[in-house]
N, C-alpha and C positions, 0 to 999 in steps of 0.2 A: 364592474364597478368603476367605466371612470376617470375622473381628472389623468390628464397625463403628468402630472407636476410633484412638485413635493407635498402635493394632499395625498396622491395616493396609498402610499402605503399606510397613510393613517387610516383613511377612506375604509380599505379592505377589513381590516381585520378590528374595531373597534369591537367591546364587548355591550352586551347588556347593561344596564343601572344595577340593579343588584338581583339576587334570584328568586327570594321573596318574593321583591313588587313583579317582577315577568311572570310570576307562578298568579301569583293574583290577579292580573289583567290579563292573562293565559284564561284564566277560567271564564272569566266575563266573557273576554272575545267570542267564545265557542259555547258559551251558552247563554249570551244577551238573548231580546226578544223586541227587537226597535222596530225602525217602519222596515216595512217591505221594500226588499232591493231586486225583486224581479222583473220590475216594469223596464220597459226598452229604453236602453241609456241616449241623453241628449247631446253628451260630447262623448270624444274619446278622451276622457279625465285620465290621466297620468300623474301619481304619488311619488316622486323623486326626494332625491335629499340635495341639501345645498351646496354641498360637496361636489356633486358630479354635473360637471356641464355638457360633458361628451353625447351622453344618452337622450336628451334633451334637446340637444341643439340638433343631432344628425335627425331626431323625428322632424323636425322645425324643418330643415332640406328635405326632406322625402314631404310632407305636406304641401307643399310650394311646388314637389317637382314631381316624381314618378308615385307618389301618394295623391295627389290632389283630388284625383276621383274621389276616393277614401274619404279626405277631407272636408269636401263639399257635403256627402252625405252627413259625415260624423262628426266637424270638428276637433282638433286637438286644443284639448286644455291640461297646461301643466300647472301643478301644484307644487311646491317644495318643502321640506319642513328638516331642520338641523337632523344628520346621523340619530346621532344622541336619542332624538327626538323619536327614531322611527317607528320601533318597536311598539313606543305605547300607541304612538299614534296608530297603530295595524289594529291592535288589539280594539281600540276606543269603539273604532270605525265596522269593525267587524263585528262586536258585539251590537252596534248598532244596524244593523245588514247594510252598512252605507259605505262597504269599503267603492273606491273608483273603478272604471273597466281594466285598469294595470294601472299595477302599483312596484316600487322595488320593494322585495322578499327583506323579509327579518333576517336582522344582524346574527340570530341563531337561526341552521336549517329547522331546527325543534318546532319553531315557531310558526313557517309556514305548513310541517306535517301536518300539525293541528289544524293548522285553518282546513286544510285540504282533505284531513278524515271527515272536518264537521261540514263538510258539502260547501266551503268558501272560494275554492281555490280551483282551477279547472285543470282537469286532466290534457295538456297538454301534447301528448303523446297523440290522443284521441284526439282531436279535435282539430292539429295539426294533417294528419294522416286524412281526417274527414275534407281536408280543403287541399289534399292533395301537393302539401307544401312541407312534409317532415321532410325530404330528401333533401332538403335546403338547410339542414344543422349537418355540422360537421361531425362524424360519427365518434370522435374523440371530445368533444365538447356535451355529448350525447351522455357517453358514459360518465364523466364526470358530473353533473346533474343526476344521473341516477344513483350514484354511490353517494349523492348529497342527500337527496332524499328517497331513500327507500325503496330504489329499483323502479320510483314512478318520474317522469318527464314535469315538473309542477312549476318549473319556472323557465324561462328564454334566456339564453347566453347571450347579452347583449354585449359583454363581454368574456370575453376566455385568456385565460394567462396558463402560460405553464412555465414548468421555475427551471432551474440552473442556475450553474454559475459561470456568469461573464469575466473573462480576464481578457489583462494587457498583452496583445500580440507582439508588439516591439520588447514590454518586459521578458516576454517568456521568450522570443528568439533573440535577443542580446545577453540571455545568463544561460544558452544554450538548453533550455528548458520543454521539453517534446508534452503535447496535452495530456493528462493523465488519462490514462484509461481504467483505472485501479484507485480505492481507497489507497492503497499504501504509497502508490504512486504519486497521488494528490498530496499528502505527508509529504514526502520526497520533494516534491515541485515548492512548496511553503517553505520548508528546509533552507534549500538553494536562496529563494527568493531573500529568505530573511537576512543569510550570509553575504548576503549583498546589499545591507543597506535597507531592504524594500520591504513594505509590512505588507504580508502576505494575503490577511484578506480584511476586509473593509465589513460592516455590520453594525448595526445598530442595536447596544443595550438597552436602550431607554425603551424602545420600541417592544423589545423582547423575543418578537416572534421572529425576525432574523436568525433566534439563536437557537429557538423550537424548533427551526425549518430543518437544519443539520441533524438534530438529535432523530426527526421521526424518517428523513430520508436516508438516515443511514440502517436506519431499523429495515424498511423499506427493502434496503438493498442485501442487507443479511435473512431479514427473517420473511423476506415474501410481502407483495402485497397485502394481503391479509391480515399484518401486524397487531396494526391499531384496530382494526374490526375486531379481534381475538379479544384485545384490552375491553372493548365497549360491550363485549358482549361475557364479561365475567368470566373468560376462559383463561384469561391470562391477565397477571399483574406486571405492571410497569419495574416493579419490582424485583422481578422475575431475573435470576443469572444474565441470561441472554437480552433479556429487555435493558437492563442496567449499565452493560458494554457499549452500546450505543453512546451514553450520556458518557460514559467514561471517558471515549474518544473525542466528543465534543472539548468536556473538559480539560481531557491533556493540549489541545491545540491551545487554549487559552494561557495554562500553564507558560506552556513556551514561546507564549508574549505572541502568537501569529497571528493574534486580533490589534496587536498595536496598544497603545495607554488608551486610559479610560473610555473602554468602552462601554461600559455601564452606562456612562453619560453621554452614549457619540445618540446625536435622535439620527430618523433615517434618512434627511437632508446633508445633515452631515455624512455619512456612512455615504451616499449618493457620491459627494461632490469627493470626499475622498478617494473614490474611484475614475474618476472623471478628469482630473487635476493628473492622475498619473503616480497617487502617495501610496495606493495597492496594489497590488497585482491582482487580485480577484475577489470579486462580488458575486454572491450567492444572491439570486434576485429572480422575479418575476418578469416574463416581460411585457408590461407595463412599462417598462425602463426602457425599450426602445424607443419610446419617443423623446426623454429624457437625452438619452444618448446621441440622437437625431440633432439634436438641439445643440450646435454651435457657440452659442454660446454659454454652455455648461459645459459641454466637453470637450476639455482642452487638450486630454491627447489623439482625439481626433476619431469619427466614426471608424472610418478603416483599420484602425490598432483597437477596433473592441471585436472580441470572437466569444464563440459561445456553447458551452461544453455541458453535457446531463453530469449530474451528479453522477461518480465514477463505481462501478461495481465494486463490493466488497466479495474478498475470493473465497469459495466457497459459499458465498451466501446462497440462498432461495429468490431473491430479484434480481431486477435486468437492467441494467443501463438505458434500456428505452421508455421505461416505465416512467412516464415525466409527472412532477407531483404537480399538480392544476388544480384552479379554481374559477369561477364564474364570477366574480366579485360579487358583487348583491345584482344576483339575478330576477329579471321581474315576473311576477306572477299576476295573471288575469281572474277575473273574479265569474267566478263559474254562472253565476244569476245572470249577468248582464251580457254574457258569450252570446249576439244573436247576429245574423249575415252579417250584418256591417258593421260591426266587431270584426268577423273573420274577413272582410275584405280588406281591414286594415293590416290585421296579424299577415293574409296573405303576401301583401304587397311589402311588408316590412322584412317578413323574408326570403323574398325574390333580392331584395333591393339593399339592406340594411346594412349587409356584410360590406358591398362595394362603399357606399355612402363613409363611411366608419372609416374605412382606411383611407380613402380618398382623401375627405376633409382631416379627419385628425390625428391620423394614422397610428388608429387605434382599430386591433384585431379582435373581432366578436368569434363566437361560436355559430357563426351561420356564413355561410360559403360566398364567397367573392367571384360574382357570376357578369359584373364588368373589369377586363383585365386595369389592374393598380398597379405601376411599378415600384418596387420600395424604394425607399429612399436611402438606404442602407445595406450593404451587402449584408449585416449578421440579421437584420431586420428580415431581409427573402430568406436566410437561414430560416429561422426561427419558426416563418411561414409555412415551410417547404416540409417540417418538422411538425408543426401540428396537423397539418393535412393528412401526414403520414401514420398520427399515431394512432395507434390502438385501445392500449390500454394502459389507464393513466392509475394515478393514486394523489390519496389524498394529503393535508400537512396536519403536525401535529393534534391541532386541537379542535379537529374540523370536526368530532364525534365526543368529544368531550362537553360536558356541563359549564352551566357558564362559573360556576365556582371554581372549577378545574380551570377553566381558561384563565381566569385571572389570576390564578396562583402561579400557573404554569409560564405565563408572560410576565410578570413583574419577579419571579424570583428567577430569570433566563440570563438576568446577568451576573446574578451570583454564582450561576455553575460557568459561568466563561472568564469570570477574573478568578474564582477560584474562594471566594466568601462565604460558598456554601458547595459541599461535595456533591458527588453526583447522584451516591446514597440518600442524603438529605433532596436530594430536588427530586426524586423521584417518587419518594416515601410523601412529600409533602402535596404532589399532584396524584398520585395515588390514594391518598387517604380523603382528597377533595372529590374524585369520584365515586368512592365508597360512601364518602358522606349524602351524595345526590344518591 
């Protein structure tokens, strides 16, 4: 997904319009009857949204440069249409058999399953493998894609983020303050931090999902990857003794004021720059924020005093510290009709190439492998790197398998359980009762 700036994190995580109208233009999508989209495509038509320049521009550099064979055959043509917008526009297009050769994947994973059960969407995994270019994703961007959708490959990591949280390295070695390697530890480190003045972590209410991010990584880290799968798959409610601890711990941090005032109303520009200025100690964040961070003139206590730590084991739990929560931002899917060579001499060439291109120019890291050496630009930036290359197996964030009724209840009442306006009983009961409803 994307802008490196203050659109991103609006970018990533925007819902659907309402569940209704998706449900109703769900249905048309997958069972229109428009013209025929199997005839061999004249461009390589590209559906982006207006939000992200990133994805867009680095094809623009691969067409002009180590694509141009590609492009001489096939043309790049990109298309843009508002977030907001995406969804219907997938559906419109698809019920019509007119989606473009790749397009960016619907704001819900749901959305692309569908297209991809009703024979819209290309199997990926295949088709990759058939051109001899899957060993070109990174095998942790790999799985995250399949836990999105359904254990099948259906969209390209043009982007790949995995989260934690960034804190102030001058903060934490001037209050003598060691990384946490423990939930109670991280308590401990906020503690100190606050007793000194310093508000402990910086987050975004308005946003919401900032505050989802904590509640589901800590589940995560007590109850096993498999947490939220349990939740989605009716075995367990949110509700549940052990599920409700979670939120409870979110909660008490806010209690004790270590989100700072009004965070209800910080949006995540704000939450950004309040880390960045040097006014927290730590920012629970995607990184997508290295380039944020990268950026001299936003970050005033300077790239070298930003470090970057996984969210901390809780003791005794069933997960792992390594287990980084990831996403693909709106990863793009191909349109299975139109998949024919030169289609695949594009897809090929984009991932030989795409991953260098990405960091190079924007320094922005995809899920497909960096096979011209890039130096970062920042020591936590090669961290970070060094880390996704490395991992395994990822998980995913709160409301990544959640309905989009639940999402929206889940992010707009995220500030009420961190200032404390609504208990953790109440937030859980209320995003519980919205997936019961779906």
């Amino acid at each position: 997904m994307n802008v490196r700036s203050s659109l991103a994190g609006r970018l990533r995580y925007a819902g659907l319009t309402t569940g209704a109208a998706a449900m109703a233009l769900l249905t048309t999508a997958c069972g229109g009857s428009g013209a025929a989209g199997a005839s061999a495509p004249e461009n390589f038509s590209y559906l982006s949204v207006n939000e992200n320049t990133t994805v867009k521009t680095a094809l623009g550099t691969l067409a002009k440069g180590a694509c141009a064979k590609a492009e001489k055959a096939l043309p790049l043509k990109v298309e843009t249409v508002p977030q907001s917008g995406l969804d219907q526009k997938l559906q419109l297009l698809a019920g019509q058999n007119a989606l473009p050769v790749q397009f960016a994947a619907g704001n819900a994973p749901a959305l692309t399953q569908q297209l991809y059960t009703s024979g819209k969407v290309a199997d990926l995994e295949k088709e990759l493998t058939d051109l001899g270019v899957f060993d070109q994703l990174e095998p942790a961007a790999v799985s995250t894609v399949k836990a999105l959708y359904g254990g099948k490959v259906e969209v390209l990591p043009y982007e790949y983020n995995i989260e934690g949280i960034f804190y102030n390295k001058k903060l934490f070695a001037d209050n003598g303050i060691a990384v946490p390697g423990t939930w109670d530890e991280l308590v401990d480190a906020a503690a100190a931090l606050q007793a000194k003045g310093v508000q402990p972590f910086s987050a975004s209410g308005q946003q919401g999902w900032p505050i989802t991010r904590l509640v589901s990584t800590y589940l995560y880290r007590s109850l096993g990857p498999d947490a939220l799968r349990a939740v989605a798959d009716g075995k367990a409610k949110l509700t549940d003794p052990e599920y409700l601890k979670a939120a409870q711990e979110i909660a008490a941090l806010g209690e004790k004021g270590y989100f700072g005032k009004g965070v209800g109303s910080i949006d995540y520009d704000t939450a950004m720059n309040q880390f960045l200025s040097g006014k927290a100690g730590m920012f629970y964040m995607g990184s997508w924020a290295l380039t944020n961070i990268a950026d001299e003139k936003q970050n005033k206590v300077g790239a070298d005093n930003v470090g970057f730590m996984p969210f901390p084991a809780v003791t005794g739990g069933k997960g792992s510290a390594d287990q980084y929560p990831s996403n693909v931002g709106l990863g793009i899917g191909l349109n299975a009709k139109s998949f024919d060579a030169k289609t695949g001499d594009w897809v090929s060439c984009i991932a030989k190439n795409f991953g260098s291109t990405a960091l190079k120019d924007h320094g922005s890291i995809s899920g497909f492998k960096v096979n011209t050496p890039v130096e970062s630009t920042t020591e936590v930036a090669s961290q970070v790197r060094t880390t996704i290359s490395g991992s395994k197996q990822n998980v995913l964030w709160f409301e990544a398998l959640f309905s989009t009724k639940a999402t929206t209840v889940s992010q707009t009442n995220a500030a009420g359980l961190a200032t404390g306006s609504m208990s953790p009983e109440q937030f859980m009961k209320a995003v519980q009762d919205a997936l019961d409803a779906a």
